[in-house]
ZADO-1210 file (C-alpha; in nm, 4 decimals, padded with zeros to 6 digits):
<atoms>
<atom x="00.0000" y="00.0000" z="00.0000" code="UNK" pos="1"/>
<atom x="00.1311" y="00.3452" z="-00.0644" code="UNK" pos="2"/>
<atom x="00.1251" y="00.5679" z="00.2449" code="UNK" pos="3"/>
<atom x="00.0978" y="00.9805" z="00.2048" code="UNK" pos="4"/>
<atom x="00.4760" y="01.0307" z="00.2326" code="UNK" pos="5"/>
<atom x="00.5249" y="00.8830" z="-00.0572" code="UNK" pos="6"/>
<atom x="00.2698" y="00.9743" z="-00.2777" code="UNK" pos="7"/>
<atom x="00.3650" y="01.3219" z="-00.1602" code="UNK" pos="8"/>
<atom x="00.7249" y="01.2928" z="-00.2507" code="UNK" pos="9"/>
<atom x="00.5672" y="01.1686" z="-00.6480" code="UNK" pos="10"/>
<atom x="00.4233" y="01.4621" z="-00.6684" code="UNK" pos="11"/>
<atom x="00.6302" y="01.6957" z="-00.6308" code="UNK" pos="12"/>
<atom x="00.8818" y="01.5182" z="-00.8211" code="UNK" pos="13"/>
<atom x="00.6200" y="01.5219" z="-01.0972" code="UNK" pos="14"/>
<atom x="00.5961" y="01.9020" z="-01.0124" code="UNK" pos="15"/>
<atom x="00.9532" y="01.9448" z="-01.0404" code="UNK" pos="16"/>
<atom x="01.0123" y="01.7749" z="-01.3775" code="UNK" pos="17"/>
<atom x="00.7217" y="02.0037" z="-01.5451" code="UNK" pos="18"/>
<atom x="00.9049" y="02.3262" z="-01.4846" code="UNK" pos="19"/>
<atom x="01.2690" y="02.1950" z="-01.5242" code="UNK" pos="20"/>
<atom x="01.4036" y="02.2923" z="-01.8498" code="UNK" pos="21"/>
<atom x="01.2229" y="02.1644" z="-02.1567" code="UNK" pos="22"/>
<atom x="01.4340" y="01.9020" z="-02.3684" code="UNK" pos="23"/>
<atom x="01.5717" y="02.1133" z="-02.6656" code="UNK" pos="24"/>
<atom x="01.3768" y="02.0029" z="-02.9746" code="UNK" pos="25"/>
<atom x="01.5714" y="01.9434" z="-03.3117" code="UNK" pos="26"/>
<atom x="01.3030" y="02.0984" z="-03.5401" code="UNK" pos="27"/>
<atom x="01.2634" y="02.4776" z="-03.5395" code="UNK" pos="28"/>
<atom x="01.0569" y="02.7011" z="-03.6651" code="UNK" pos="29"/>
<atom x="01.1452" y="02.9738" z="-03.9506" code="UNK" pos="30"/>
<atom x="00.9060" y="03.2459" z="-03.9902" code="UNK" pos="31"/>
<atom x="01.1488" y="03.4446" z="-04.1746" code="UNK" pos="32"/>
<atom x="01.2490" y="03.5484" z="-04.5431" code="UNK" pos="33"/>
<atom x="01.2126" y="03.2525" z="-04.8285" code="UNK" pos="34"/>
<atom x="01.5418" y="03.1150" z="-04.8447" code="UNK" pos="35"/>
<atom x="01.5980" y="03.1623" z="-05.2376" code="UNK" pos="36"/>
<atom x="01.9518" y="03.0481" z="-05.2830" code="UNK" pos="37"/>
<atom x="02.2456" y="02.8738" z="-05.0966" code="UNK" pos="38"/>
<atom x="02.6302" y="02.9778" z="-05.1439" code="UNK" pos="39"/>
<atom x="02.9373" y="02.7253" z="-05.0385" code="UNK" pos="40"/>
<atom x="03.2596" y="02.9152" z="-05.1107" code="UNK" pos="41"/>
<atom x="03.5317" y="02.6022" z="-04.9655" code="UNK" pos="42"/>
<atom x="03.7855" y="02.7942" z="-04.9665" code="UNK" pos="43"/>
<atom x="03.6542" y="03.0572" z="-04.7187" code="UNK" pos="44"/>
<atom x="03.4785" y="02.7439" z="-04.4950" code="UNK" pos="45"/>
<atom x="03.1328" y="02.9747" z="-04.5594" code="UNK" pos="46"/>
<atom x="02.7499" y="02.8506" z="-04.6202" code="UNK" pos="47"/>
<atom x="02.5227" y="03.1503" z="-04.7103" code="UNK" pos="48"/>
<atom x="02.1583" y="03.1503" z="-04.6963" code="UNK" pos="49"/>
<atom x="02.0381" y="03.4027" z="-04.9272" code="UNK" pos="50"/>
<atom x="01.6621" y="03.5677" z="-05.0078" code="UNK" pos="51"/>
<atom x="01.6596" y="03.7812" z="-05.3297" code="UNK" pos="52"/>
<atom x="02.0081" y="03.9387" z="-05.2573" code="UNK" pos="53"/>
<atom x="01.9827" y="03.9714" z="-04.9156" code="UNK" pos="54"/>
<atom x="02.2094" y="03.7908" z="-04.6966" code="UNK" pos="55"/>
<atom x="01.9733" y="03.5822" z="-04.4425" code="UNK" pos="56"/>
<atom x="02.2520" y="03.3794" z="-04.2181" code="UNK" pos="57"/>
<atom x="02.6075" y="03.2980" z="-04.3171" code="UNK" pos="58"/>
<atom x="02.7584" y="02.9832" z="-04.1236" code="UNK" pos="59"/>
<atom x="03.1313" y="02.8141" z="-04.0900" code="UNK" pos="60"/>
<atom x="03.1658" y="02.4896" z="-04.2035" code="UNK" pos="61"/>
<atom x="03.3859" y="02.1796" z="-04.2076" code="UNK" pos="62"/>
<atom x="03.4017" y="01.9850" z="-04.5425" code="UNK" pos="63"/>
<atom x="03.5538" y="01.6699" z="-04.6911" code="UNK" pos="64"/>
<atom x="03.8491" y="01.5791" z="-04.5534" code="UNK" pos="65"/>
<atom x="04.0319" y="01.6775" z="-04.8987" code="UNK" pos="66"/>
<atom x="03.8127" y="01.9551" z="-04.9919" code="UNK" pos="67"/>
<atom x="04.0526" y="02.1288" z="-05.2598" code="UNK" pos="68"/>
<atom x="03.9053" y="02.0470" z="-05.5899" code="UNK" pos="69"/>
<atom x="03.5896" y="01.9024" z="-05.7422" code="UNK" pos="70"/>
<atom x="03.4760" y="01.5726" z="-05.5912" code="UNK" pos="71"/>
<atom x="03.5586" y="01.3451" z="-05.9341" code="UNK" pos="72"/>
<atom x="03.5096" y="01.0082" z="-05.7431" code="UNK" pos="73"/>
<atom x="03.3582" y="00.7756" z="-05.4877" code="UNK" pos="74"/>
<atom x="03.5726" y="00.8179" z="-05.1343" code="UNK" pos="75"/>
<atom x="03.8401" y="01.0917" z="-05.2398" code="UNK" pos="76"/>
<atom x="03.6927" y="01.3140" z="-04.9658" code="UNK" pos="77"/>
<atom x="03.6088" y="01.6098" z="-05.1750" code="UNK" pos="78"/>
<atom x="03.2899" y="01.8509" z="-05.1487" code="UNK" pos="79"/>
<atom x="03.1911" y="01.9161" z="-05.5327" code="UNK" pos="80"/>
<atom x="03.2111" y="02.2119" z="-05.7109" code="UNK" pos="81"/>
<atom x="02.9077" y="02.3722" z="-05.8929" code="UNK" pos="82"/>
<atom x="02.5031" y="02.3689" z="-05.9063" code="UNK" pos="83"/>
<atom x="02.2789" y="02.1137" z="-05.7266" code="UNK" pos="84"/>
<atom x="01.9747" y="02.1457" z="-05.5904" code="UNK" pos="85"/>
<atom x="01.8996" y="02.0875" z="-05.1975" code="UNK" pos="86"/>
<atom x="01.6353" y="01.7659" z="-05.2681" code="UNK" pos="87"/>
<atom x="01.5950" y="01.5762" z="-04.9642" code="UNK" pos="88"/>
<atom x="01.6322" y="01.5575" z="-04.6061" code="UNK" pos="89"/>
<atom x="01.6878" y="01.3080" z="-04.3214" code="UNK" pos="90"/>
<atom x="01.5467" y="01.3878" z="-03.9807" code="UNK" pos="91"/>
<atom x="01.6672" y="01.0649" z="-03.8478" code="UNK" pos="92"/>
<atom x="02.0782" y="01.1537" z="-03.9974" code="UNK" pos="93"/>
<atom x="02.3484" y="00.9870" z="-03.7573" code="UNK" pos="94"/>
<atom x="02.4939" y="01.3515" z="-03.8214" code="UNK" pos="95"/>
<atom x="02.1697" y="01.4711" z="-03.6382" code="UNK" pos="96"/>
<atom x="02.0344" y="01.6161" z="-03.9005" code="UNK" pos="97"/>
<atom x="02.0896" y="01.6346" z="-04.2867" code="UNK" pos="98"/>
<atom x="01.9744" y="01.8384" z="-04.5874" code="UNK" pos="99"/>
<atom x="02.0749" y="01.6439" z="-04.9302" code="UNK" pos="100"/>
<atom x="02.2237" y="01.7641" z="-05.2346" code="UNK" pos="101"/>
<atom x="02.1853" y="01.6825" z="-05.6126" code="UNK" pos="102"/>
<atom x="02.5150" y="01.5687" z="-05.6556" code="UNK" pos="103"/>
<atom x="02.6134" y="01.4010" z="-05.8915" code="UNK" pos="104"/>
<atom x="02.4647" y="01.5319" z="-06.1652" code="UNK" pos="105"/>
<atom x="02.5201" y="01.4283" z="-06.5825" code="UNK" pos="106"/>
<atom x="02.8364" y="01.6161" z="-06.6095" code="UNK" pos="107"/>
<atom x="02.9570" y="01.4381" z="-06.2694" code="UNK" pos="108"/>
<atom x="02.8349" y="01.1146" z="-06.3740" code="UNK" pos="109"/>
<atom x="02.9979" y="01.1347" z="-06.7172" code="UNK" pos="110"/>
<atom x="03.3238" y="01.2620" z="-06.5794" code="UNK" pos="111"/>
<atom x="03.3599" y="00.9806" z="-06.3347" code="UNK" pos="112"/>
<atom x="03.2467" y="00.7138" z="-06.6535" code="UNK" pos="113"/>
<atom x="03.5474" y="00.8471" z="-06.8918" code="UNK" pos="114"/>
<atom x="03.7819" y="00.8297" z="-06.5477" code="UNK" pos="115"/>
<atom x="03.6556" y="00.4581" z="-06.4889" code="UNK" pos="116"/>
<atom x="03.5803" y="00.5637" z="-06.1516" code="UNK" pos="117"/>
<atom x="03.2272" y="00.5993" z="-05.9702" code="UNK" pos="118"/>
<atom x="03.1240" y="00.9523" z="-05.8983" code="UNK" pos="119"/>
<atom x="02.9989" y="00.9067" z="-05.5636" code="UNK" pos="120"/>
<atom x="02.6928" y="01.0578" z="-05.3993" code="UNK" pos="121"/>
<atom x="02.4909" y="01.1171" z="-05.0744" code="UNK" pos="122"/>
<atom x="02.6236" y="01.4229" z="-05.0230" code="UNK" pos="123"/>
<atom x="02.4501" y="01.6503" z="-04.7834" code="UNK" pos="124"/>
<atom x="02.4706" y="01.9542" z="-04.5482" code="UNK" pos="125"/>
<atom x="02.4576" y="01.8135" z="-04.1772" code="UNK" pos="126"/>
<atom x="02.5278" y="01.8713" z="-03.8012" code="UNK" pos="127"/>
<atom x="02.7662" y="01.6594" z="-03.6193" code="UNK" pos="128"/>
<atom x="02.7986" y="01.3202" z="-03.4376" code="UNK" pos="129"/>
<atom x="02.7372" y="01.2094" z="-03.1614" code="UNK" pos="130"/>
<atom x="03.1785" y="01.1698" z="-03.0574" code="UNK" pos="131"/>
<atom x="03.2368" y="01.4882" z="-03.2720" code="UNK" pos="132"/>
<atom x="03.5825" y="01.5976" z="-03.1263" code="UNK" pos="133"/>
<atom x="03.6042" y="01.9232" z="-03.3547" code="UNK" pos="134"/>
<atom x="03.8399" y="01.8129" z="-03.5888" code="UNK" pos="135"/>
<atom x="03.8868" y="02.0095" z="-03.9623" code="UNK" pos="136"/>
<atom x="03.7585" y="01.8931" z="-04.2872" code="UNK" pos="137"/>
<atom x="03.6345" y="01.5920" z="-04.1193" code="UNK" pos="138"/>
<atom x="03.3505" y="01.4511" z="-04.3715" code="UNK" pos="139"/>
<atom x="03.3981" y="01.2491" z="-04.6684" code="UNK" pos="140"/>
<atom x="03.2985" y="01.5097" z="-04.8880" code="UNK" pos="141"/>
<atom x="03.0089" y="01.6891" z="-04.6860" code="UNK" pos="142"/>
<atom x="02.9211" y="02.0237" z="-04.5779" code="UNK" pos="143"/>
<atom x="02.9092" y="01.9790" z="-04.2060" code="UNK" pos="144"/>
<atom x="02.7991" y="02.2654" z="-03.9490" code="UNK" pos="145"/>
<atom x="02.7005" y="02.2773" z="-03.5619" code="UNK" pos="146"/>
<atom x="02.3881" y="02.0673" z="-03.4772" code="UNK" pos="147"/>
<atom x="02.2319" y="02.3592" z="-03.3411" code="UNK" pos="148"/>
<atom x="02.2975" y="02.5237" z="-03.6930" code="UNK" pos="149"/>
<atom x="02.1508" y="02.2379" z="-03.8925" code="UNK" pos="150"/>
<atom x="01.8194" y="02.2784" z="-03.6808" code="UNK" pos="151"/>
<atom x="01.8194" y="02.6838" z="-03.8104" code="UNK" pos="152"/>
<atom x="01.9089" y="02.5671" z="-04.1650" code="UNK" pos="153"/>
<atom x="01.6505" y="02.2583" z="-04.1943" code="UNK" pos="154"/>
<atom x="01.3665" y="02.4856" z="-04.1101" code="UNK" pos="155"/>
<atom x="01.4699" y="02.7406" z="-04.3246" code="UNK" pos="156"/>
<atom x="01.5397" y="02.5643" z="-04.6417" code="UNK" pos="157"/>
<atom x="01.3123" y="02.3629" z="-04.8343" code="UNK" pos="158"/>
<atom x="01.3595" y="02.1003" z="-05.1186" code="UNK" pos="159"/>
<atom x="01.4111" y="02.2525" z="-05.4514" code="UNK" pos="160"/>
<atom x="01.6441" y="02.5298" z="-05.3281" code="UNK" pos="161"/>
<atom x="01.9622" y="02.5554" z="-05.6006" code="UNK" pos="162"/>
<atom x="02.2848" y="02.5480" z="-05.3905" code="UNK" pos="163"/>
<atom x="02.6049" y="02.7156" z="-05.5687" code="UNK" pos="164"/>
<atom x="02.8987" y="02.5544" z="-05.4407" code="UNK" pos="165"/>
<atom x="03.2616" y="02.7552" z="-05.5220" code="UNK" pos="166"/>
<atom x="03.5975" y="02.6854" z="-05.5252" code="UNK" pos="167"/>
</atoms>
C-alpha cells in the first residue's frame, strides 16, 4: 500500500520535472524570409543563406576531408564544385540532421564514366555526431555545421532550393 509520504514525494517530483528545463527540440521554426539560394565558397569554410540578394545567415563549415578540388570520385573526400539542388532531407541523420544535395549530376556522372571511376553521392549539409571531437575537414565530402545550426538551416530551407557551391 502506498502511504501519504510517498505519494507526496511523487508529486512533487512530478511538479519538479514540469518546470525543469524543456528538452531542446531538433526541429525549429522559420518564420522568416524565403530562403531563395544557398552559397558554399570552400575555400573561405562559408554557407550563405540568401533571399533575393539579401544575406539571411552565413555559417562556418567543415568539409571533406580533402576539400581542394571538385569531388571526381567515390571516397576521395572532396565537397563538389558547382550547381545542385537541396532535394531531400533526413530527420533521423546519424549527423543529427541532414539536408541532401543533387550531386552528382550528368556532367559528374559522365566525368567519373570516362575516369573509370564511380562519382559518388549522398552528399549533404549536416550537423555533427554524436563523438564529434572538432576536428577540420572531417567529412567524406560533406558540408558539415554545428547541430544547433543544422536545426536553423533545416527549417529554413526547403527542397528545390539551387545550392552554388565555389571553389
Amino acid at each position: 500500500m502506498i502511504n501519504r509520504r510517498t505519494l507526496g514525494l511523487g508529486a512533487v517530483g512530478v511538479l519538479m520535472a514540469a518546470c525543469g528545463p524543456k528538452p531542446q527540440m531538433k526541429f525549429k521554426e522559420y518564420d522568416g524570409p524565403p530562403v531563395t539560394r544557398v552559397e558554399l565558397f570552400k575555400e573561405a569554410r562559408i554557407l550563405r543563406l540568401i533571399s533575393g540578394k539579401s544575406l539571411v545567415k552565413q555559417y562556418d563549415v567543415e568539409l571533406g576531408f580533402a576539400p581542394v578540388g571538385h569531388k571526381e570520385q567515390e571516397g576521395d573526400g572532396k565537397t563538389p564544385v558547382g550547381a545542385y539542388l537541396l532535394d531531400r532531407r533526413n530527420p533521423n541523420s546519424r549527423f543529427h540532421l541532414s539536408v541532401g544535395v543533387s550531386y552528382p549530376n550528368r556532367d559528374d556522372i559522365a566525368r567519373a564514366e570516362a575516369m573509370g571511376v564511380k562519382p559518388g553521392g549522398d552528399i549533404f549539409i549536416h550537423g555533427t555526431p554524436q563523438n564529434y571531437l572538432g576536428q577540420s575537414d572531417w567529412t567524406w565530402g560533406c558540408i558539415a555545421v554545428t547541430n544547433d545550426e543544422i536545426e536553423d538551416i533545416y527549417a529554413m530551407v526547403k527542397n528545390g532550393t539551387p545550392i552554388y557551391i565555389y571553389n
